[in-house]
N, C-alpha and C positions, 0 to 999 in steps of 0.2 A: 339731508343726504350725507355731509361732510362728517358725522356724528357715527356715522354707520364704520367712518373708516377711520378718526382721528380720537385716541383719548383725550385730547383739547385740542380746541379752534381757536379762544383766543391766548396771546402772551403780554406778560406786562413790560417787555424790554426784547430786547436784541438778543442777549445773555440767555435768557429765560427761553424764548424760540430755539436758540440752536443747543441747549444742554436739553430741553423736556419736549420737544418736537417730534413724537413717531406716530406712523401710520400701522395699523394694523390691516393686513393685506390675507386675505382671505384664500385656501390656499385652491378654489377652483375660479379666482377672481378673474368675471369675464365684461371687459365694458358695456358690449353690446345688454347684456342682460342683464345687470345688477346696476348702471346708470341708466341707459336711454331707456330700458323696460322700468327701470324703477323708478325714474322721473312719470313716467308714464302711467305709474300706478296710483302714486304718491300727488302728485299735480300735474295733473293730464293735459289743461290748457296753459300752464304754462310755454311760452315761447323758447324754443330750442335755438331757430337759425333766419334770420332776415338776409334775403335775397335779393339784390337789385343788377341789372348789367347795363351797358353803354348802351342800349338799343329800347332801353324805357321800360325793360322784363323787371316783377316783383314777386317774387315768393315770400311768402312767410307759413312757418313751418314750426305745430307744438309738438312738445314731445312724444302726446300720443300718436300724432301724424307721423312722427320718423319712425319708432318703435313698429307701426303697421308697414309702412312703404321697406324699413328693414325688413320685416318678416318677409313680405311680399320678395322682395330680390333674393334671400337666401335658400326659401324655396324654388326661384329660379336658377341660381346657383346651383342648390342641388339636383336640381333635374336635366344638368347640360351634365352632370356626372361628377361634381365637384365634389370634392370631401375633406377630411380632415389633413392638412399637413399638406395639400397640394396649392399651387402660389399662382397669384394673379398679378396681372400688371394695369396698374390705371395710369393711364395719364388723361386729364380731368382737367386741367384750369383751376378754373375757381367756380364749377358747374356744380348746380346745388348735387346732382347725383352723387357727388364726392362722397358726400357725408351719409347716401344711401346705400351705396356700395361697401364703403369701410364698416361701418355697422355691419353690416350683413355678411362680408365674411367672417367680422369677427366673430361671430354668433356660432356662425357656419365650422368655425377653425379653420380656413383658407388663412391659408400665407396671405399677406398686403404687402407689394411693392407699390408706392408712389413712386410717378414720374413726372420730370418737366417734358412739356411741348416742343423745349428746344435740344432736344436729343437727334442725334441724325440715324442712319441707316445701319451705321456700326454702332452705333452706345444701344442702338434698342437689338440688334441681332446679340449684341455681347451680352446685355442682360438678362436677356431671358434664355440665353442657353445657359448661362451661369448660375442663375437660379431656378431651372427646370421650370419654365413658365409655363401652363397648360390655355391662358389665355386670358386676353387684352381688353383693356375695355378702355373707348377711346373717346376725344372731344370729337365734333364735329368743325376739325380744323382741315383746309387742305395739305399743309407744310404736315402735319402730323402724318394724317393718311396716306402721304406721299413717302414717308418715308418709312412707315410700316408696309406700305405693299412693296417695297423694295428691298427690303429685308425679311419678307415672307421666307423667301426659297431657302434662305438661311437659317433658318430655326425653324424646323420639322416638328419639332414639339408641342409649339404652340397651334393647338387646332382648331382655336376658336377665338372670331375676334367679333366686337362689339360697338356701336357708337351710341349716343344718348342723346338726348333733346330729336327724338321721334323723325330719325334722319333714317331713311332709306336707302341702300350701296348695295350691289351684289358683291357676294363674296363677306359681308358684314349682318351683324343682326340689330334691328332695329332694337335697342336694349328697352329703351322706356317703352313701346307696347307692350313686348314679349313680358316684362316683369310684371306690369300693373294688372297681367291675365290671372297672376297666382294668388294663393289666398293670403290674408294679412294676418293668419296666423301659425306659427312657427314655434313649437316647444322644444324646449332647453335638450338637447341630447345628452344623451346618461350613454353610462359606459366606456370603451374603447374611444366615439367618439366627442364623447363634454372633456373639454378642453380645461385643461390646469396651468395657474400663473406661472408654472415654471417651460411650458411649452412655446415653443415659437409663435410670436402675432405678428411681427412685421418686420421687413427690409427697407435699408434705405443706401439705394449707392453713395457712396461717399464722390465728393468732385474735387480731388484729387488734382494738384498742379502735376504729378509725375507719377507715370503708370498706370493700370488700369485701376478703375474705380474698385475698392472695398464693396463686401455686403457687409454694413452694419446691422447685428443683429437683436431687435427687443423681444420681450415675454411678455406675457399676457399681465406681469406684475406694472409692465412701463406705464401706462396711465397716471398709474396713481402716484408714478414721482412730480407728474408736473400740476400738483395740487400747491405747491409751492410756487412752479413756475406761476400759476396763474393766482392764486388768492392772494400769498404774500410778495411778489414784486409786482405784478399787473395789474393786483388789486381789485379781480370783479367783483361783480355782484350779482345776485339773485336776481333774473327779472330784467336785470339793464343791458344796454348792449355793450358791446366787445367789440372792436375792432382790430382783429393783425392783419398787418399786408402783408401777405405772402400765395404765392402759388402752391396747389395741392403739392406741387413735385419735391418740395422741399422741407427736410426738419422743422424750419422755422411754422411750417401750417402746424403740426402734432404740436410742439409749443403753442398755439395761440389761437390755434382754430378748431378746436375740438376737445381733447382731452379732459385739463383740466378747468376750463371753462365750462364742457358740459357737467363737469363733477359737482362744480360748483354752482349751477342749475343758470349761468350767466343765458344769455342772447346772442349766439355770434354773430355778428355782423358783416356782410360780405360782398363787399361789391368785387363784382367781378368783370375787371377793365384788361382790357386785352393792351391797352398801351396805357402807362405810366405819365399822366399829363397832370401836373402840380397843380395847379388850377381847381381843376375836376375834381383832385382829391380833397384839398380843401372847401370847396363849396358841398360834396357831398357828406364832409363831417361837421359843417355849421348844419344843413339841411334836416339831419337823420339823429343833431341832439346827441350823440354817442356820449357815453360814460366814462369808458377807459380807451386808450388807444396804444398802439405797437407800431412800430413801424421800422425798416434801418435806418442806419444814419445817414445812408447815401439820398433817400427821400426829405429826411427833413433838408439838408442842404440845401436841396432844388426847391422844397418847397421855400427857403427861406430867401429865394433869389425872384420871388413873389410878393405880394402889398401882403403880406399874411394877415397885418393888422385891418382888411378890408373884411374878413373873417369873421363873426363871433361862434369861438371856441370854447365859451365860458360855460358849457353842460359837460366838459370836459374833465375829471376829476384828478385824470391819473394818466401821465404823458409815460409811454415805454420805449426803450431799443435794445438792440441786438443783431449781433451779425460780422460786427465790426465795433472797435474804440469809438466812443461817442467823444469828438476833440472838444476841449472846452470854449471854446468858440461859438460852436455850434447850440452849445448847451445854454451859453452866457445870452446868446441872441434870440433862442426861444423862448429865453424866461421873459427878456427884457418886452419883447413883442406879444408873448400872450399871457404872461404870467403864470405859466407851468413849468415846472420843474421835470426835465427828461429823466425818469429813473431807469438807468443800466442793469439791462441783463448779461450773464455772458457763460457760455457751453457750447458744446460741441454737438452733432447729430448723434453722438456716442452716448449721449444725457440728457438729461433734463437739467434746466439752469442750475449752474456752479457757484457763481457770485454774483450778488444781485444789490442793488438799493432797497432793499425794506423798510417798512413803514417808522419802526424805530428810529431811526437816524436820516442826518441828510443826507442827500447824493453831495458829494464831492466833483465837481466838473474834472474828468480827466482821469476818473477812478475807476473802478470798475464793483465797486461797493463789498461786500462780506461774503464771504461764504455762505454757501444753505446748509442748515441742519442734516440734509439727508446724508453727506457725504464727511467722510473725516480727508482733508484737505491740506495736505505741506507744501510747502516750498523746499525743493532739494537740492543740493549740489551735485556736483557730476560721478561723487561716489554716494549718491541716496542718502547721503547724514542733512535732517532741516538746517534752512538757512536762519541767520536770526534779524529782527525788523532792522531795513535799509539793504538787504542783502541780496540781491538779484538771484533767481533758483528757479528748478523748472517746476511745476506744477503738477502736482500728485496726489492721487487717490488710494487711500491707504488699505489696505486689506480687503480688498474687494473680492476673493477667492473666497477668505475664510465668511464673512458677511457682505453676501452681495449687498448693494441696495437699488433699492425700487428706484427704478426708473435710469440705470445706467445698464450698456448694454451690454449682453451676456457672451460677446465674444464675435468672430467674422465667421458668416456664411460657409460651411463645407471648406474650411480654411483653418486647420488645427494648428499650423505650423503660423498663421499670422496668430491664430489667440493667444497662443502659448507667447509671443515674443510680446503682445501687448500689457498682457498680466505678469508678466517676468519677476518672479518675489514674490507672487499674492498682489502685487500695485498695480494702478496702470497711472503711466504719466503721460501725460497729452503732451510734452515738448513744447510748449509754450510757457516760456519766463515773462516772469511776475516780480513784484517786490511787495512787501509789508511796508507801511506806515507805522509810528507807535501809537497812534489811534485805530487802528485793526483792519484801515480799508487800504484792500490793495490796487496797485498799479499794475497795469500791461504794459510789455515792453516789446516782446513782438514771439513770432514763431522763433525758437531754436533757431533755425536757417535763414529768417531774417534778418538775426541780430548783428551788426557792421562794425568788422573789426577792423579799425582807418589806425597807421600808424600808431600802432600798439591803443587807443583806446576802441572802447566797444560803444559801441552807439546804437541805441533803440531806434526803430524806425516812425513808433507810437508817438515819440514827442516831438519830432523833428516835422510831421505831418500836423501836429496839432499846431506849433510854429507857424508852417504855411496857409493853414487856413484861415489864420486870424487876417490874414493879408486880402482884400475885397476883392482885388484880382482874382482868387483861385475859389472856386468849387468845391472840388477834391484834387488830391493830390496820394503819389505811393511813392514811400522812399526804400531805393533799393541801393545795395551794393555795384558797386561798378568796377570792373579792374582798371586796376595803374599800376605800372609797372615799377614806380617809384615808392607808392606807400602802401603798395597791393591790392586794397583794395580803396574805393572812395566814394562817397556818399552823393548819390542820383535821385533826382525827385522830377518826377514823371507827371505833370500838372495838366488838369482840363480847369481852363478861363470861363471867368463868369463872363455876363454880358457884356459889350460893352468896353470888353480887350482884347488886345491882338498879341501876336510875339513880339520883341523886337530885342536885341540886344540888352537896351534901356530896362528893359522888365525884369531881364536877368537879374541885371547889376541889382535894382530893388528889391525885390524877392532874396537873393543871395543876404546884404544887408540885414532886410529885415527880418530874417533869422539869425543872424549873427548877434541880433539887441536882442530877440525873443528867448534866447535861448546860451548856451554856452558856443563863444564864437566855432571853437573845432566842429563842432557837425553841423556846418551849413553844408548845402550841397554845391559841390564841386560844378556837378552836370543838370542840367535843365533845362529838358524836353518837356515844350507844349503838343498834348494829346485833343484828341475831341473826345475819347471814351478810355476810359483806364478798361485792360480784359480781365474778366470776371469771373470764377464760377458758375455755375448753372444755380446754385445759392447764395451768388453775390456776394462775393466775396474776395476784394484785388487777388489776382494772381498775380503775385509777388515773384513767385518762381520763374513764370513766364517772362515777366520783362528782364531778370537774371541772365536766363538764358541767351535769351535775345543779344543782350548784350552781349554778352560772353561769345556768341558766335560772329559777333563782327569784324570784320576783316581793320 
């Protein structure tokens, strides 16, 4: 399959992947029909998706099987009156339908918004008036349904809503009957409505520490950027399973649970746990043999505050994250306990992986590994001229106007006035400072607005949290700026305790210390609040701004 899209698969160096690396992108290129239907031609019982949930449920599901159960929904789809360029809203879990739905509008050219679970009554009335939603399709959760029938009277638009796993509601449509009625076959539409790579395929709000949520927007070409994310940093393979942990609502699923794994003809693998219990997840990746695995770094932590070594993880080939700086700590403890190396991914919902660990070179603990081929990649200063190695700059995407590339996105949602300030120059720069090495692997240093400017020096928050973690004490931990009115601002680390510790003055003083030896004594933190939960994204991701604020408005 990979042959149909890449003049080569493999490379002999690092060098060699990012100078002769292109995909050839087809220009009516549609997932639903030229992967799942073409897996499905091609190797019809090959395995697509392994299914298991907390309650002992097992699907497994081949490509033939999803290519029919697609058809079958987009003909349902079409028959509630859906068509081309009109947008649906899932939120899904980790409910095998995900992956019958997404297929099937994309076949269909329905707009795809994923959503999380944990959206209230306003993030789902805001969404779907802001993306003209015409209707929902939903888990069989109560907190969910609770807060879409609550936000009903507020979005006139949407006139149609849906739940899955063969759940009966009035006011709702039983989704898995009504689909499984229609036929499982579905031909390619020609014309006005067959769908071309440069047309809209899916939204994703962004989770924003300030203001409301972005529609970030992909093309039917986005697939095929995360042939990188998934071959060369995650490394799958034909036939084995895949593992990312992620919820449908989030980028991180499109990285790791579909795209470029199914490109790559992998087995995604999915359990689908309604609560995060380290334990669980460990025993069900000895149990199920996995191949490669994803996961953030906030999971391996917890998992690593577990007997991990009670574990065998040795069918394991290819350990991943993303989400967040994987601290070297964390990195140093996974190797020592299972002997896999975590290879770093790192992008935004705007893209497909940016900078990764590939199979060429080592991971570096605390790096964030190279650039991918797809993207031409600087480091800038604050009038757009490259920085040169050791030089802290923000992180940029170069000419993305004149040659877009596959798999980053083509701008905001009915929002000309955000595109246009994203792309400013033909660029777009993500505001996250970075530095070069003079071996080519860069470093994170934090968001733009993270960065801590203490008595004339500037302090990243990325090292000062890797400092604290080395410490058995803490878990995780977020270092934020704090005001003082003496040096204006000053370095705050907002800490959740591992087992087995309490606050007390005493922990301070040690923690304080042991950043002071870890690190260059100026940026230890001043302030040091023990939490039980650092607050998050809906994509996991610290809200840094959040606890800023916080601060900031304390009396």
């Amino acid at each position: 399959m990979l042959e149909k899209f890449l003049p080569r698969t493999e490379f002999d160096s690092y060098e060699d992947f990012k100078k002769n690396y292109t995909v050839n992108a087809p220009d009516n290129f549609n997932f639903g029909f030229d992967i799942v239907d073409g897996w499905a031609k091609e190797k019809p019982d090959l395995r697509c998706l392994y299914w298991i949930d907390d309650d002992g449920n097992e699907k497994i599901f081949t490509y033939s099987d999803m290519s029919k159960l697609s058809n079958k929904a987009a003909n349902y789809f079409k028959s509630l009156g859906l068509k081309k360029g009109d947008v649906v809203l899932l939120i899904l879990r980790r409910r095998w339908e995900y992956w019958v739905c997404a297929t099937a509008l994309i076949k269909l050219g329905v707009i795809l918004i994923p959503a999380t679970l944990q959206l209230t009554k306003k993030d789902i009335a805001y969404r779907c008036n802001a993306a003209g939603v015409k209707m929902m399709v939903c888990v069989d959760d109560e907190y969910v349904i609770g807060q879409v029938e609550l936000a009903k009277a507020e979005m006139p638009g949407v006139t149609k809503f849906a739940l899955v796993d063969n759940v009966k509601k009035e006011g709702w449509i039983d989704f898995d009957e009504e689909f499984m009625k229609c036929s499982d076959v579905f031909e390619r539409p020609v014309g006005d409505e067959a769908t071309k790579g440069i047309d809209i395929m899916q939204l994703y709000f962004t989770s924003g520490t300030t203001g409301m949520p972005k529609m970030v927007t992909h093309n039917y070409f986005h697939p095929l950027g995360h042939i990188v994310t998934a071959k060369y940093w995650q490394q799958v393979q034909e036939g084995k399973l895949h593992m990312s942990v992620s919820d449908s609502g989030w980028a991180k699923f499109g990285w790791g649970k579909i795209y470029g794994q199914w490109i790559c003809g992998a087995t995604v693998f999915c359990y689908d746990m309604k609560k995060f219990i380290p334990t669980k997840l460990l025993q069900v990746m000895q149990d199920y043999k996995l191949t490669t695995f994803c996961a953030p770094p906030t999971m391996y932590r917890f998992m690593l505050q577990e007997d991990v070594k009670a574990y065998d993880l040795s069918s394991i080939q290819n350990f991943a994250t993303a989400g967040e700086p994987l601290n070297p700590e964390v990195y140093n403890r996974w190797l020592e306990l299972t002997g896999g190396k975590i290879h770093t991914g790192f992008g935004q919902t705007e893209g497909s992986v940016l900078f990764a660990d590939f199979p060429w070179f080592e991971p570096i603990p605390g790096a964030m590994g190279k650039p991918s081929p797809i993207y031409d990649i600087k480091l800038t200063d604050g009038n757009g001229h490259e920085c040169e190695s050791g030089e802290e700059g923000e992180i940029t995407i170069c000419g993305v106007r004149k040659n877009p590339p596959v798999g980053l996105f083509i701008g905001y949602y009915k929002n000309e006035e955000q595109t246009s300030a994203a792309f400013a120059g033909g660029d777009y720069n993500l505001k996250d400072v970075a530095w070069k090495d003079n071996n080519g692997y860069y470093r994170f240093v934090g968001r733009h607005d993270d960065v801590i400017k203490c008595s004339g020096y500037r302090i990243g928050p990325f090292e000062v949290e890797s400092a604290l973690i080395e410490h058995p004490a803490v878990v995780e931990c977020a270092i934020t700026a704090a005001p003082d009115p003496i040096r204006g601002q000053v370095v705050k680390a907002t800490v959740v305790l591992a087992k087995g510790y309490t606050p007390s003055e005493e922990l301070i003083k040690e923690l304080q210390n042991h950043v002071k030896h870890a690190t260059a004594p100026y940026k230890y933190p001043r302030i040091v609040e023990f939490v039980d939960e650092l607050p998050k994204t809906l994509g996991g991701k610290i809200k840094r701004a959040q606890i800023r604020n916080e601060d900031a408005n304390k009396k």
